[in-house]
C-alpha positions in Angstrom: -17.8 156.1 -24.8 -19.1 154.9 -28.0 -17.1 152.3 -30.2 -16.8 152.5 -33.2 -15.7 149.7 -36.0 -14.5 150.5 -39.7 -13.9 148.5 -42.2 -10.2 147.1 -42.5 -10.1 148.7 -45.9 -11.9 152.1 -46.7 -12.1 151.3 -50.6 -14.6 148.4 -49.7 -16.9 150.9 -49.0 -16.8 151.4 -53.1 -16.2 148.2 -53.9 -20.1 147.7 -55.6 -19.3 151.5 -57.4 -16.6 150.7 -58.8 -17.8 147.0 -59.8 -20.5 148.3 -61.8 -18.2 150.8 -63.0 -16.2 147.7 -64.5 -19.4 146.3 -65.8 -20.6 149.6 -67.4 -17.1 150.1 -69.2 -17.3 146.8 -70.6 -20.7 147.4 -71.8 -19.7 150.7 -73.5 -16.2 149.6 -74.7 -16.8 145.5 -75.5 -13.0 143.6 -75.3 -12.5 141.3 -77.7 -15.7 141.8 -79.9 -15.3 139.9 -83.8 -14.0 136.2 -84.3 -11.0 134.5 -83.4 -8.6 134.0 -86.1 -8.3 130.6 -88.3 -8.0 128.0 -86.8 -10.7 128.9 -84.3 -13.4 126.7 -82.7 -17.0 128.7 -82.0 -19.7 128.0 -79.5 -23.2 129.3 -79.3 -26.2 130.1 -76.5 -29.2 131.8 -76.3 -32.1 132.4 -74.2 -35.6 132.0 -75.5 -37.0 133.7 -72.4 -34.9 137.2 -73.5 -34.3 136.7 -76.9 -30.4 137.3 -76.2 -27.8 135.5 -77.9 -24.0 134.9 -77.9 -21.5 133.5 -79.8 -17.9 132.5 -78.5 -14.9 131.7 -80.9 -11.3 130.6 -79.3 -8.3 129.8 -80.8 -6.2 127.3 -79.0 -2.2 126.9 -78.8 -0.5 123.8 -79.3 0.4 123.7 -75.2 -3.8 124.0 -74.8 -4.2 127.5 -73.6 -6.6 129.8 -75.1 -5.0 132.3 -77.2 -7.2 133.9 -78.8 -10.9 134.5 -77.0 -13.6 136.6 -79.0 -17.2 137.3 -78.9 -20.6 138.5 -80.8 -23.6 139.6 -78.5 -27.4 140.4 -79.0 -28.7 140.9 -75.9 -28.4 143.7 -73.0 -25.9 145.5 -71.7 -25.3 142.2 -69.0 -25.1 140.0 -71.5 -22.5 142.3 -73.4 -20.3 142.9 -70.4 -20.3 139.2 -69.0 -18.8 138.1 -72.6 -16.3 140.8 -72.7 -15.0 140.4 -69.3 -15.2 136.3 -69.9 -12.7 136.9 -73.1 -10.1 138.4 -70.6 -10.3 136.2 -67.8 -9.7 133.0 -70.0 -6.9 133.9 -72.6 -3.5 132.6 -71.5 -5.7 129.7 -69.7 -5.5 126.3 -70.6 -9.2 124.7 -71.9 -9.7 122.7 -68.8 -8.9 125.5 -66.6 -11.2 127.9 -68.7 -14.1 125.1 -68.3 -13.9 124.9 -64.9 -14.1 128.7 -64.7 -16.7 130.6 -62.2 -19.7 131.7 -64.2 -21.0 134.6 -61.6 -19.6 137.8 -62.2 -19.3 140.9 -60.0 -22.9 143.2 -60.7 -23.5 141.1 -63.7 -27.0 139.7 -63.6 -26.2 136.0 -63.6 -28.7 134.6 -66.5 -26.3 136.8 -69.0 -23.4 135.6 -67.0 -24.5 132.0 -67.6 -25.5 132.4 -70.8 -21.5 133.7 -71.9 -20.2 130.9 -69.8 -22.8 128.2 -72.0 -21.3 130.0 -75.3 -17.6 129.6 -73.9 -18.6 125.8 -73.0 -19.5 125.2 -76.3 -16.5 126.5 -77.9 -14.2 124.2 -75.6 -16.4 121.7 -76.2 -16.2 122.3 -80.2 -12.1 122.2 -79.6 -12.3 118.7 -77.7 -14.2 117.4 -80.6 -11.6 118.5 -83.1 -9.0 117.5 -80.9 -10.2 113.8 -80.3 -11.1 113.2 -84.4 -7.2 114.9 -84.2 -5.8 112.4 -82.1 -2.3 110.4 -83.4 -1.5 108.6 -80.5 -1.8 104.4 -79.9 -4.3 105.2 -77.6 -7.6 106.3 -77.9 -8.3 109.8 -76.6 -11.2 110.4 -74.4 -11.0 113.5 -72.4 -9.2 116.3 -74.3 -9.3 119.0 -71.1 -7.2 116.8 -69.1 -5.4 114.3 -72.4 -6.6 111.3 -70.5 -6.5 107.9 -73.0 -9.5 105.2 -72.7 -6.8 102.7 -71.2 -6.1 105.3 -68.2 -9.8 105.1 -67.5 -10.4 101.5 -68.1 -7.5 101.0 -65.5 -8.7 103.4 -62.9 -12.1 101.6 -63.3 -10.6 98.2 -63.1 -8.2 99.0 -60.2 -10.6 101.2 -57.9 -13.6 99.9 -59.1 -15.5 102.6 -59.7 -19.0 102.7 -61.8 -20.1 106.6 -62.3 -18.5 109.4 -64.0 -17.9 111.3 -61.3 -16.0 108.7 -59.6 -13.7 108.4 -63.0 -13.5 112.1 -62.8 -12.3 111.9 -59.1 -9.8 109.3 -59.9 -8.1 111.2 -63.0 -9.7 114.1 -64.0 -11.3 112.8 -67.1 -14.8 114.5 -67.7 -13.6 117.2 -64.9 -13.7 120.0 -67.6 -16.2 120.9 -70.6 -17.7 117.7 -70.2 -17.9 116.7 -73.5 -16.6 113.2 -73.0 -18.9 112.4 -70.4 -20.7 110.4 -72.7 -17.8 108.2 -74.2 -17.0 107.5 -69.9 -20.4 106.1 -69.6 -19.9 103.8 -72.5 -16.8 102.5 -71.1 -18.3 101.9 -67.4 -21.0 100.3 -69.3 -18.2 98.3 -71.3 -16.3 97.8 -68.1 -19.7 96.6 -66.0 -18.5 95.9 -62.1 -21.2 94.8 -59.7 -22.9 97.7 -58.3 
């Protein structure tokens, strides 16, 4: 008597069909193609080795989530399908959730993948900006993905005594998402110089 073992679910047996069937539908019908609406923050990336290039524009709500997520493409059908299926899985996500998202996509090739998630970067990264120049409060605002104030930092630093960014990040999240404040941490370890 011969055993014989199937799979727990038959569909899996389709499951790389009907992913490139997902990837081939957003290639011929593009979500989300155009520019978000006003007031909108815009990112850019290109590859010199393909000539592709992609340009990501968000609009953001006043609770941090991503509204509003649009794209423009020149590149392959990849490239093309990895934006448009980026724009659905980050609207109704907050930036630093968006950030943090997984660049690899299901039958995708990552370089296009990577190159939409480097455009989407850009455009969270273009919203912290505005944000921190933005920013009413007493303190000063260093990480916009997670709202975490210089004096938070400084305190973590002071109380834990830690001296790289990824420590800070570890302690309370600041630098944890787009990364665009990883520079302003530095200066204030630098500031805030414990022994090594």
């Amino acid at each position: 008597m011969q055993l014989r073992i199937l799979p727990c679910n038959p569909w899996l047996n389709f499951w790389p069909q009907i992913t490139r069937m997902m990837s081939t539908d957003h290639f011929f019908n593009p979500r989300n193609v155009g520019d978000a609406d006003e007031p909108r923050f815009a990112g850019r990336s290109a590859s010199l080795a393909c000539g592709a290039h992609v340009r990501f524009s968000i609009q953001v709500d006043e609770t941090h989530a991503i509204s509003q997520a649009r794209f423009r493409a020149a590149g392959c059908s990849d490239l093309v399908a990895a934006a448009s299926l980026l724009t659905e899985q980050v609207i109704g996500l907050t930036t630093a959730a968006a950030a943090t998202i997984e660049q690899e996509q299901a039958d995708v090739d990552p370089r296009c993948a990577r190159l939409a998630h480097e455009a989407l970067l850009d455009a969270i990264r273009d919203f912290s900006n505005a944000a921190r120049d933005d920013w009413a409060g007493d303190e000063a605002l260093i990480c916009t993905c997670f709202f975490v104030s210089e004096r938070t930092i400084e305190r973590e630093i002071q109380a834990r005594g830690l001296t790289t960014v990824a420590e800070v990040t570890s302690a309370c999240n600041a630098g944890g998402g787009c990364g665009s404040c990883h520079q302003l941490i530095q200066e204030i370890l630098a500031t805030n110089d414990l022994p090594r």
